[in-house]
PyMOL commands that place a pseudoatom at each C-alpha (Angstrom):
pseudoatom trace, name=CA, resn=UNK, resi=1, chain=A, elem=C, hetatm=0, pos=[82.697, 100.882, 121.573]
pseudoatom trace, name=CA, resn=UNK, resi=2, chain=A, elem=C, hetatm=0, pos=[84.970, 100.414, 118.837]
pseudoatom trace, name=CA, resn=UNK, resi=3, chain=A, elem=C, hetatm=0, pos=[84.801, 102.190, 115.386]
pseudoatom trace, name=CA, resn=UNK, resi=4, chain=A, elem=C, hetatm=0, pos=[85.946, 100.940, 111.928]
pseudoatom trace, name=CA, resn=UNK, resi=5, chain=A, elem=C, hetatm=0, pos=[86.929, 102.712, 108.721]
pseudoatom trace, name=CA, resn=UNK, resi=6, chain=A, elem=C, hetatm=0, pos=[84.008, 103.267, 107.401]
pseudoatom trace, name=CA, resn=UNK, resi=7, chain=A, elem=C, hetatm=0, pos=[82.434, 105.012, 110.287]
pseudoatom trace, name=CA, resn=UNK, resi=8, chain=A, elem=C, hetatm=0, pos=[85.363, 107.499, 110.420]
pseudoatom trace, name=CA, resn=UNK, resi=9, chain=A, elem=C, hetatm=0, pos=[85.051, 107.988, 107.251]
pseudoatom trace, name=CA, resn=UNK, resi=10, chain=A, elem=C, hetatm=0, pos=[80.831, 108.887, 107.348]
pseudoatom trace, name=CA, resn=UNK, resi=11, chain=A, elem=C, hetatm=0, pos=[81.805, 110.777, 110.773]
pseudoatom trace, name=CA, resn=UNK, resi=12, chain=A, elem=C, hetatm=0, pos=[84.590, 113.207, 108.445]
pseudoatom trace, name=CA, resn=UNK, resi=13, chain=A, elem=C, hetatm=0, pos=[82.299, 113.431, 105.626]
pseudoatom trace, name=CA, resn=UNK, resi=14, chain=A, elem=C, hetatm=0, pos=[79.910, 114.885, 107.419]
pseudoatom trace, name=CA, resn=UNK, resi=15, chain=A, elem=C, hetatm=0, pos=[82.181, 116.780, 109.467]
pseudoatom trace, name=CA, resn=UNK, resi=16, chain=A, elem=C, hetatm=0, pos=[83.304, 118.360, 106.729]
pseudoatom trace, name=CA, resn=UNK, resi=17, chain=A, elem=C, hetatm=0, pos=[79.443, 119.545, 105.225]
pseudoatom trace, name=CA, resn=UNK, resi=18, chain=A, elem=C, hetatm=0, pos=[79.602, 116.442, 102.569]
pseudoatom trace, name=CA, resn=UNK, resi=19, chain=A, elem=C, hetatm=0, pos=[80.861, 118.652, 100.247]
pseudoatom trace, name=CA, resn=UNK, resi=20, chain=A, elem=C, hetatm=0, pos=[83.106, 115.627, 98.857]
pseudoatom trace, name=CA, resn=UNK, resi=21, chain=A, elem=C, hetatm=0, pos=[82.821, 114.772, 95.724]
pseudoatom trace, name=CA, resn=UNK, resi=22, chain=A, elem=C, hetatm=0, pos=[81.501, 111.230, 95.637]
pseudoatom trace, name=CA, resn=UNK, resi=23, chain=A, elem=C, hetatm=0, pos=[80.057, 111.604, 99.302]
pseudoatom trace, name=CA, resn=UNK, resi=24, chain=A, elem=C, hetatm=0, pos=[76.799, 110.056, 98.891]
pseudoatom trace, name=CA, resn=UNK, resi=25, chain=A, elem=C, hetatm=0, pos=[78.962, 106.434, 98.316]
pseudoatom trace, name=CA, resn=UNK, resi=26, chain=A, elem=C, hetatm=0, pos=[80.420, 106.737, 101.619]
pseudoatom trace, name=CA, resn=UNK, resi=27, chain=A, elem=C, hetatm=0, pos=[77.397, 107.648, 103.361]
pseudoatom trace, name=CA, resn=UNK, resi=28, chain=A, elem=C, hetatm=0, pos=[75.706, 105.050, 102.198]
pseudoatom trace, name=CA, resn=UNK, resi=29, chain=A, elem=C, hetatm=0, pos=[77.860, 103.183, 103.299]
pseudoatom trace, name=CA, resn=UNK, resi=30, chain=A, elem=C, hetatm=0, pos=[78.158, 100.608, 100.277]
pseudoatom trace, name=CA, resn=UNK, resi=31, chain=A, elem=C, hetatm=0, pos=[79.774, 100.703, 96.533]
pseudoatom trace, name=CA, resn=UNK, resi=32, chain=A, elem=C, hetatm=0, pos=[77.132, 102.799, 94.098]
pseudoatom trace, name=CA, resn=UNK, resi=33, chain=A, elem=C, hetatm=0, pos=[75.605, 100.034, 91.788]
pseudoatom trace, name=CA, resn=UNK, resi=34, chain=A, elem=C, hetatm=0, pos=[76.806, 102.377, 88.556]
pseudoatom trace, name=CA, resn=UNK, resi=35, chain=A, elem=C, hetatm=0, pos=[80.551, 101.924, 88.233]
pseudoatom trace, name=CA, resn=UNK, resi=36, chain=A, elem=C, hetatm=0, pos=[83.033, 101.386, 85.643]
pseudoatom trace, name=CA, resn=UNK, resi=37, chain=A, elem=C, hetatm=0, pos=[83.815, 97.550, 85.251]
pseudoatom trace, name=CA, resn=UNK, resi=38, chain=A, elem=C, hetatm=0, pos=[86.986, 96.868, 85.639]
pseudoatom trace, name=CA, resn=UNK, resi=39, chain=A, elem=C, hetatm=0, pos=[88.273, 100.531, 86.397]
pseudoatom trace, name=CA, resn=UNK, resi=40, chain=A, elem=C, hetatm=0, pos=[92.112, 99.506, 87.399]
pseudoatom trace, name=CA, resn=UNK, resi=41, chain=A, elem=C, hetatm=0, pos=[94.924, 102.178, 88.086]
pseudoatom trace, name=CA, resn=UNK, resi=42, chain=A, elem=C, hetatm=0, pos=[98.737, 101.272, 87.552]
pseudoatom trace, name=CA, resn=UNK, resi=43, chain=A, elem=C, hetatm=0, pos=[102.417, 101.448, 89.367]
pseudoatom trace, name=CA, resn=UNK, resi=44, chain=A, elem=C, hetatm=0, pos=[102.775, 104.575, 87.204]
pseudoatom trace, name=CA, resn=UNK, resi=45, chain=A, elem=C, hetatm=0, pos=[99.017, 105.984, 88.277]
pseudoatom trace, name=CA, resn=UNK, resi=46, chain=A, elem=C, hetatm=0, pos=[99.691, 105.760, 91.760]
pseudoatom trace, name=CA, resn=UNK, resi=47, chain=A, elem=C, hetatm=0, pos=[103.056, 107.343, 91.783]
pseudoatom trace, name=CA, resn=UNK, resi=48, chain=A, elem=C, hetatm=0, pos=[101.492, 110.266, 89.863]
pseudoatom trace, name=CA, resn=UNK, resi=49, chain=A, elem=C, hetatm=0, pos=[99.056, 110.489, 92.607]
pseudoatom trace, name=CA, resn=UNK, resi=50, chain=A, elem=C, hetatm=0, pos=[101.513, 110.475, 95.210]
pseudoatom trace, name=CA, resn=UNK, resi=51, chain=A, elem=C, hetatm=0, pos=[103.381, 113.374, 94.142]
pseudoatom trace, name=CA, resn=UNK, resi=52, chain=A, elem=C, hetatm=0, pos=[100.192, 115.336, 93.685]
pseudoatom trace, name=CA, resn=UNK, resi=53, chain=A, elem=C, hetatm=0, pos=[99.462, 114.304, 96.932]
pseudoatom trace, name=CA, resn=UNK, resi=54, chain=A, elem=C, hetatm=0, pos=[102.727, 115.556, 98.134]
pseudoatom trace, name=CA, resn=UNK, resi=55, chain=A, elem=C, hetatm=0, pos=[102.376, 118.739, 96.236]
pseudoatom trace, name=CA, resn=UNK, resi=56, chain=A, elem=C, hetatm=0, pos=[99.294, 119.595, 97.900]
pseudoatom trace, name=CA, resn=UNK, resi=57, chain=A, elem=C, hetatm=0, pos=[100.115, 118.372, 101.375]
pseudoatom trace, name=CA, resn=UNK, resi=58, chain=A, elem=C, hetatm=0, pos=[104.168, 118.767, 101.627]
pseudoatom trace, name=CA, resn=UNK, resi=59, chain=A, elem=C, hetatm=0, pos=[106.605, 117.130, 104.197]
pseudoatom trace, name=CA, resn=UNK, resi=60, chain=A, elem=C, hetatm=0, pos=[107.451, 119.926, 106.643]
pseudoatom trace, name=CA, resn=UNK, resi=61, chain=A, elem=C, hetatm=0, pos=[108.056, 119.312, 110.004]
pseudoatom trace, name=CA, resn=UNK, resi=62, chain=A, elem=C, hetatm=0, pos=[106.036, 116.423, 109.708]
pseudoatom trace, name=CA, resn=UNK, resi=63, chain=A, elem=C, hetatm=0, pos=[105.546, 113.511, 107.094]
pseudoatom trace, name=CA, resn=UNK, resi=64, chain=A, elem=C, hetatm=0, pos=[103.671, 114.618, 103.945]
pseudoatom trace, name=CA, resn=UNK, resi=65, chain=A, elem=C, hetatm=0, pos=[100.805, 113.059, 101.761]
pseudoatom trace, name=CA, resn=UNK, resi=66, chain=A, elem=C, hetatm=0, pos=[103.450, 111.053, 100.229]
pseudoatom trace, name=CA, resn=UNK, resi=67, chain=A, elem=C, hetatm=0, pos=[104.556, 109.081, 103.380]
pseudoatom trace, name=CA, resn=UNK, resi=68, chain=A, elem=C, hetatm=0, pos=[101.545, 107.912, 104.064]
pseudoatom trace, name=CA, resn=UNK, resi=69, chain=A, elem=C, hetatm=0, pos=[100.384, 106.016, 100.404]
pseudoatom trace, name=CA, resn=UNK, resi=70, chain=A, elem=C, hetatm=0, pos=[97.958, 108.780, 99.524]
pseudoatom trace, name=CA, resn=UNK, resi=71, chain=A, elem=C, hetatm=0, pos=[97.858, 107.099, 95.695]
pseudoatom trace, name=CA, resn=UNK, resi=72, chain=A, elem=C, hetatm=0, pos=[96.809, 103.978, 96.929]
pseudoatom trace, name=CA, resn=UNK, resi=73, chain=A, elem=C, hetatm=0, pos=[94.165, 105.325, 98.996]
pseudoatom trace, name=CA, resn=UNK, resi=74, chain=A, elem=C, hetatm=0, pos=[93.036, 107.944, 96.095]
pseudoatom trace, name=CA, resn=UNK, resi=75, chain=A, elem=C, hetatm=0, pos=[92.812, 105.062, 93.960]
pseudoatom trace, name=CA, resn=UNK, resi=76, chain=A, elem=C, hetatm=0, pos=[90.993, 102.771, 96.300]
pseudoatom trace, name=CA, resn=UNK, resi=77, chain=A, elem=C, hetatm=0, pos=[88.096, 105.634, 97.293]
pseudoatom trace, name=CA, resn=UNK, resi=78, chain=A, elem=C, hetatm=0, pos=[87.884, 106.376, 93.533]
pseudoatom trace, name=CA, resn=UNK, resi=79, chain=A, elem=C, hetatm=0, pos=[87.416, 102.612, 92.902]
pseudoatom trace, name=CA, resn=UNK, resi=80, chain=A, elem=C, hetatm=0, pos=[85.277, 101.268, 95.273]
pseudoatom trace, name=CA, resn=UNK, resi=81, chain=A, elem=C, hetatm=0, pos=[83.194, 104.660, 96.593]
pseudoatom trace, name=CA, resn=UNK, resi=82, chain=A, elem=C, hetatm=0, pos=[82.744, 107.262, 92.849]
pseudoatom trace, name=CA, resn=UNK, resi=83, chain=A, elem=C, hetatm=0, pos=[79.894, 105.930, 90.653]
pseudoatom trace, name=CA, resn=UNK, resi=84, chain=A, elem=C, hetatm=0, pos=[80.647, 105.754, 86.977]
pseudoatom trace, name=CA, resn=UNK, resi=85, chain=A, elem=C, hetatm=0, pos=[80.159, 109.335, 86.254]
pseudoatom trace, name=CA, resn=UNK, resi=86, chain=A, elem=C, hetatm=0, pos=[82.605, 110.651, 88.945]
pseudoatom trace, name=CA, resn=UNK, resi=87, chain=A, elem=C, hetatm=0, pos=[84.774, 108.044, 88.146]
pseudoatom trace, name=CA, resn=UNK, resi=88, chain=A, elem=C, hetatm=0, pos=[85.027, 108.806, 84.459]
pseudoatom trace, name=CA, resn=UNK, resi=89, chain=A, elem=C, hetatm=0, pos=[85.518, 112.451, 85.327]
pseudoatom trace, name=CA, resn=UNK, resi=90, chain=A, elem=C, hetatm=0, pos=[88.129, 111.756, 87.695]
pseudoatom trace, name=CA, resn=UNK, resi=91, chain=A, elem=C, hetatm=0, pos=[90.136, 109.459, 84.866]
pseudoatom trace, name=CA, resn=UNK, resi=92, chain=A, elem=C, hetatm=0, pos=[89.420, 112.051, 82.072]
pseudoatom trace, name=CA, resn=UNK, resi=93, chain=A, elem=C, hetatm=0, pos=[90.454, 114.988, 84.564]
pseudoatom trace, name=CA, resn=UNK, resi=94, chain=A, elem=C, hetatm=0, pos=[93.897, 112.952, 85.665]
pseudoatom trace, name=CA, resn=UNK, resi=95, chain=A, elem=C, hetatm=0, pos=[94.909, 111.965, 82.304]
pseudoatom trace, name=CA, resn=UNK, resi=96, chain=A, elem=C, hetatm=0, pos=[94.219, 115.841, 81.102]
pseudoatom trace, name=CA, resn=UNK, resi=97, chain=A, elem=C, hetatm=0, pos=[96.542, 116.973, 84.066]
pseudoatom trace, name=CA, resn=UNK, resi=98, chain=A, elem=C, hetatm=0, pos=[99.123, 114.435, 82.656]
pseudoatom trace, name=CA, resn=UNK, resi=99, chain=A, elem=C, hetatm=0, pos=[99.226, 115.857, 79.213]
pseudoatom trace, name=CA, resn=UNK, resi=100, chain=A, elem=C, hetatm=0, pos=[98.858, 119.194, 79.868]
pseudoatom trace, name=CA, resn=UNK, resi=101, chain=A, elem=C, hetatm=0, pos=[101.760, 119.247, 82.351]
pseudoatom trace, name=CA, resn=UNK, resi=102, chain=A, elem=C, hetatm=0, pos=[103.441, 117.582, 79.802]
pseudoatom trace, name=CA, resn=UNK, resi=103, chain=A, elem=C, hetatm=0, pos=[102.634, 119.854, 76.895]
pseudoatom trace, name=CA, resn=UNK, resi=104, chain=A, elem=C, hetatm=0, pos=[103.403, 123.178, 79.182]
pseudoatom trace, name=CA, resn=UNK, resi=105, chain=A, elem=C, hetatm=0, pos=[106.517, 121.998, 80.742]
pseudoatom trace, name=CA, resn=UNK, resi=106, chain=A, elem=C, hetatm=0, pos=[108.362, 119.733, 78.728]
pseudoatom trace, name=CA, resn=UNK, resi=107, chain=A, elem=C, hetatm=0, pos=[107.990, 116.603, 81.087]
pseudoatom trace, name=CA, resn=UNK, resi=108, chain=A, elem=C, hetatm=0, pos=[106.334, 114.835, 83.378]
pseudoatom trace, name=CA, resn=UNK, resi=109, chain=A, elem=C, hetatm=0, pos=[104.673, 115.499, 86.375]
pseudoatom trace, name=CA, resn=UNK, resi=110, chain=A, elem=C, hetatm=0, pos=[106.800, 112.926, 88.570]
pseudoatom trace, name=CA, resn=UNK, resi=111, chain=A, elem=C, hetatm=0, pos=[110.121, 114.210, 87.671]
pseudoatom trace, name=CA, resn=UNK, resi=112, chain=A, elem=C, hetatm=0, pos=[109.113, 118.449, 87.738]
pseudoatom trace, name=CA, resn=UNK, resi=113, chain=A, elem=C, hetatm=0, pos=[110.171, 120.341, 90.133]
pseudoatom trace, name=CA, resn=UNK, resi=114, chain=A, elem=C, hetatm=0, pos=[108.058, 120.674, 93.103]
pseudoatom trace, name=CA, resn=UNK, resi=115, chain=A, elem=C, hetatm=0, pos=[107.675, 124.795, 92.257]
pseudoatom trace, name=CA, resn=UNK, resi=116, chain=A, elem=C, hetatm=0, pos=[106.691, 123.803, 88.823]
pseudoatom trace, name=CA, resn=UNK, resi=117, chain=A, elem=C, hetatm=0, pos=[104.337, 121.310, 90.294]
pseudoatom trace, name=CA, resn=UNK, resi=118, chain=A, elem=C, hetatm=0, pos=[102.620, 123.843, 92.612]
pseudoatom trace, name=CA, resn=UNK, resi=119, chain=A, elem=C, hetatm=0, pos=[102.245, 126.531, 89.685]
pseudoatom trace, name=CA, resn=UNK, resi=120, chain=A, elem=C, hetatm=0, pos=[100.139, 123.822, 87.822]
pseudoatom trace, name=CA, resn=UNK, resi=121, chain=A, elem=C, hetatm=0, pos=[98.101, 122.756, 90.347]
pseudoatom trace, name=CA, resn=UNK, resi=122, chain=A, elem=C, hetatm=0, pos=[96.993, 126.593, 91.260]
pseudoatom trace, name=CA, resn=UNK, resi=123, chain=A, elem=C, hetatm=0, pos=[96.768, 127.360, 87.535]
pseudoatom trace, name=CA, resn=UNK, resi=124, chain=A, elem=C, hetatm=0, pos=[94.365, 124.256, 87.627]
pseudoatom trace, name=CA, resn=UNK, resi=125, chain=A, elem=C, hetatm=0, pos=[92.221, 125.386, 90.835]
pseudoatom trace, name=CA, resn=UNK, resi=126, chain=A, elem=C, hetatm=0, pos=[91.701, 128.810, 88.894]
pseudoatom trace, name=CA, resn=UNK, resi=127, chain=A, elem=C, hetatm=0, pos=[90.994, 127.188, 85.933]
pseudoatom trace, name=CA, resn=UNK, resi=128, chain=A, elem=C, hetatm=0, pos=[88.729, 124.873, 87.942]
pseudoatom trace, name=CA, resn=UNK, resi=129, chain=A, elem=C, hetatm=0, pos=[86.950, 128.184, 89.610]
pseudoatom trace, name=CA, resn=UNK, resi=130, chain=A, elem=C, hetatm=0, pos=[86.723, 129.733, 86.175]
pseudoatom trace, name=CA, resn=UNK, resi=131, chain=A, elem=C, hetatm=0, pos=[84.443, 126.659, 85.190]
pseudoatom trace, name=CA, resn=UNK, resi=132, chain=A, elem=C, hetatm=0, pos=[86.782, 124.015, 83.201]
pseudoatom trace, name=CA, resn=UNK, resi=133, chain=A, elem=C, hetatm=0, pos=[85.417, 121.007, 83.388]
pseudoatom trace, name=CA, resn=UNK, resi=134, chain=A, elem=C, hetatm=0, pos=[88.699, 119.091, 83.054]
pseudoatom trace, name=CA, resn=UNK, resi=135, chain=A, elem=C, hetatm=0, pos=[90.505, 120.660, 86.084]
pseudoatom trace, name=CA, resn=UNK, resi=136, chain=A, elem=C, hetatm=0, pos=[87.578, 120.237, 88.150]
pseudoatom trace, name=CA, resn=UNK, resi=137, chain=A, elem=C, hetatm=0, pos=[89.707, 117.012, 89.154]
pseudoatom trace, name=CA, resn=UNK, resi=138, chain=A, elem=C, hetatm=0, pos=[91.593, 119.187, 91.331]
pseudoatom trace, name=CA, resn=UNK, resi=139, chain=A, elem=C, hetatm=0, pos=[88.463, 119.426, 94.060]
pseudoatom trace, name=CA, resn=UNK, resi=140, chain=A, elem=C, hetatm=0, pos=[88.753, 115.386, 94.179]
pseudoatom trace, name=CA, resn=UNK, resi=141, chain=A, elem=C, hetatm=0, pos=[92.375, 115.048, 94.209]
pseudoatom trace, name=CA, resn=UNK, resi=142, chain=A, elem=C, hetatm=0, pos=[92.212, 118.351, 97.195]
pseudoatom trace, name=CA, resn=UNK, resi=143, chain=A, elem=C, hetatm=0, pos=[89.391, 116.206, 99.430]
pseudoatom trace, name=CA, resn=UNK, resi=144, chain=A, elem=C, hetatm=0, pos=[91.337, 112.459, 98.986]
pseudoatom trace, name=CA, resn=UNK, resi=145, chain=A, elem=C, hetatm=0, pos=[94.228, 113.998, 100.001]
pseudoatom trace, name=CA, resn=UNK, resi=146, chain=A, elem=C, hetatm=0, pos=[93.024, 115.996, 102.771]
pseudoatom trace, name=CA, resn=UNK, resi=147, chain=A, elem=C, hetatm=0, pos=[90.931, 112.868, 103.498]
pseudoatom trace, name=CA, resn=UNK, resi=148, chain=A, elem=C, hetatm=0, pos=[93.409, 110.262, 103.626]
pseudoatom trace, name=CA, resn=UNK, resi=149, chain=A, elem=C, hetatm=0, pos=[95.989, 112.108, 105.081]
pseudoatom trace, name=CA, resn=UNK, resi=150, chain=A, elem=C, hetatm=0, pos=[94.174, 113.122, 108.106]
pseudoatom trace, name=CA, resn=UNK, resi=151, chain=A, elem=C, hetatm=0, pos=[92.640, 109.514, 109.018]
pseudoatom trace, name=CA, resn=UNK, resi=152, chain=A, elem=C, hetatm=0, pos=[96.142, 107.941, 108.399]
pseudoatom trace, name=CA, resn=UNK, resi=153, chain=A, elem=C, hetatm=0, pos=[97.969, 106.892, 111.208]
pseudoatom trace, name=CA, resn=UNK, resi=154, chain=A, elem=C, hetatm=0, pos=[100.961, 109.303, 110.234]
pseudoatom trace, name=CA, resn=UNK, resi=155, chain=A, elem=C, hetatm=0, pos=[98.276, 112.436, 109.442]
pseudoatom trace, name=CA, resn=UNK, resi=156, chain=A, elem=C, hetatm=0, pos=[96.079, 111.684, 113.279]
pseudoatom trace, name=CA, resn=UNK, resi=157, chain=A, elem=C, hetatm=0, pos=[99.531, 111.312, 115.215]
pseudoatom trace, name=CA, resn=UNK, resi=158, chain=A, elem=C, hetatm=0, pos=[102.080, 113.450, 113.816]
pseudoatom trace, name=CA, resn=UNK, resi=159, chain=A, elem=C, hetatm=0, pos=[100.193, 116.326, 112.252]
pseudoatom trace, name=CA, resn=UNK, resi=160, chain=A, elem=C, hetatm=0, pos=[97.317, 116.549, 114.454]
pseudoatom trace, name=CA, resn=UNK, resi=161, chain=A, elem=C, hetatm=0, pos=[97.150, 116.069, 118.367]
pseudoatom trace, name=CA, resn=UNK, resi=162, chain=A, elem=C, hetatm=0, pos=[96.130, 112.809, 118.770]
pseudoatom trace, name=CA, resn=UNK, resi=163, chain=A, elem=C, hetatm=0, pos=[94.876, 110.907, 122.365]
pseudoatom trace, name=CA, resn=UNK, resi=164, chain=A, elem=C, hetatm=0, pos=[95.189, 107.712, 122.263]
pseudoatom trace, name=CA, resn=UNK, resi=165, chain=A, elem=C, hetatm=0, pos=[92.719, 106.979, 124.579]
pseudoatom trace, name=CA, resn=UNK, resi=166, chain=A, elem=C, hetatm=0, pos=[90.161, 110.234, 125.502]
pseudoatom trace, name=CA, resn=UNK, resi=167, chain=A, elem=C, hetatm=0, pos=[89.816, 110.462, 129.335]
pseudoatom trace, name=CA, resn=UNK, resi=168, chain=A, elem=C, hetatm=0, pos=[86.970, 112.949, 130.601]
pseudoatom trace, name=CA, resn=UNK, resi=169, chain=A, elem=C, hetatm=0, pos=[85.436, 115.528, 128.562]
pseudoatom trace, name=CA, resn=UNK, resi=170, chain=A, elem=C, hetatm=0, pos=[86.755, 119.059, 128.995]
pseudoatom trace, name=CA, resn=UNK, resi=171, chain=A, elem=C, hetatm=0, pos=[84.718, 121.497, 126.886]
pseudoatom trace, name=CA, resn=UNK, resi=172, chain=A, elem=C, hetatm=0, pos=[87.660, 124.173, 127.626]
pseudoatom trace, name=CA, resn=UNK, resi=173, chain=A, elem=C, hetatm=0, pos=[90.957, 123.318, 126.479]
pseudoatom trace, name=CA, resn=UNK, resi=174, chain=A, elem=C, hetatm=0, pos=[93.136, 126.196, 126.549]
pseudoatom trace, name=CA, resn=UNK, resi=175, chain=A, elem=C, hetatm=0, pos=[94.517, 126.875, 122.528]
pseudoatom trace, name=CA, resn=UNK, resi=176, chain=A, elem=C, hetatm=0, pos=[97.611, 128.557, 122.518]
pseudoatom trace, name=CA, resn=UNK, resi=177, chain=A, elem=C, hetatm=0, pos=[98.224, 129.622, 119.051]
pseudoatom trace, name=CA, resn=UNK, resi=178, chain=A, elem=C, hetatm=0, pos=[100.200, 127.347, 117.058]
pseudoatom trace, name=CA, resn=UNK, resi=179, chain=A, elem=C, hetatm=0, pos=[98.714, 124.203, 118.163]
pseudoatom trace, name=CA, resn=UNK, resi=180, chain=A, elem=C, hetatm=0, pos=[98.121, 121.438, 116.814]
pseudoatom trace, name=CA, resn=UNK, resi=181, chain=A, elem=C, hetatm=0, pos=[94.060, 120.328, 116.309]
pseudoatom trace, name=CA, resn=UNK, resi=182, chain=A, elem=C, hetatm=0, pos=[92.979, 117.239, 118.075]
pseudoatom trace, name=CA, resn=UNK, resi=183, chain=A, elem=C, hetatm=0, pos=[92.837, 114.335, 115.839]
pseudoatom trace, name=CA, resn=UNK, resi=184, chain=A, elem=C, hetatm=0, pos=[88.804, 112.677, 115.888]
for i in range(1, 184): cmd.bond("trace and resi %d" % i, "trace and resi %d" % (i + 1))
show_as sticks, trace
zoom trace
């Protein structure tokens, strides 16, 4: 039985509770008929998103969000799965994070240090958990990268412990601490 993209993606969503923003598009499976007409994201949106990405999910030992396109797969979920109300909050939220990064630190986001980059985005979950509705982004930009990392090839085989092909089911696999999880 074979399984495409979009079925991983229903099977994680739901893994994770559906507490996604956005979820109900992907378990739907289709595009929600309310969306922004020509929403469209450029070279300079993308490589924003990748260095959030890379912020939230660094390169240690293994490949970060960066290495494996996380703006290109932000952008595509945000496209093709948010209606038009998530969509507009995820645009107003990103462009807020621009300017106010901007405003506090004297430049931009891409070219910050990646301390000065990780201040930000935990002032913005706090300011997110104190109820502003501007860095609620955060909770999207934290699930799409979480999201996309994990069912990229780079996130299943180098980060988690990935079988190519499952043999039997054995319900006890002995954990000694410090592995990796199994990749689904």
């Amino acid at each position: 039985m074979s399984i495409n993209r979009r079925d991983a993606l229903k099977s994680m969503v739901l893994m994770m509770g559906g507490t996604m923003v956005g979820s109900t598009a992907i378990l739907t499976g289709c595009a929600p008929e309310n969306q922004i007409e020509g929403l469209n994201f450029g070279p300079e949106d993308i490589a924003l998103l990748d260095e959030i990405g890379d912020t939230i999910i660094p390169e240690t030992d293994t490949p970060g969000a960066k290495a494996t396109g996380i703006g290109a797969f932000i952008v595509m979920m945000v496209k093709d799965t948010y209606d038009a109300q998530n969509q507009n909050a995820f645009v107003s939220g990103l462009n807020a994070l621009r300017s106010n990064f901007k405003s506090e630190n004297g430049s931009d986001f891409t070219e910050a240090s990646a301390e000065d980059r990780l201040a930000f985005l935990n002032k913005l979950k706090s300011d997110a958990d104190s109820g502003v509705e501007d860095a609620k982004v955060i909770y999207m930009l934290k699930d799409l990268t979480v999201l996309g990392y994990f069912t990229s090839e780079i996130g299943a085989t180098q980060a988690l412990n990935y079988v190519e092909v499952p043999g039997r089911y054995d319900g006890c696999i002995p954990y000694n601490e410090g592995d990796k999880a199994y990749a689904i």
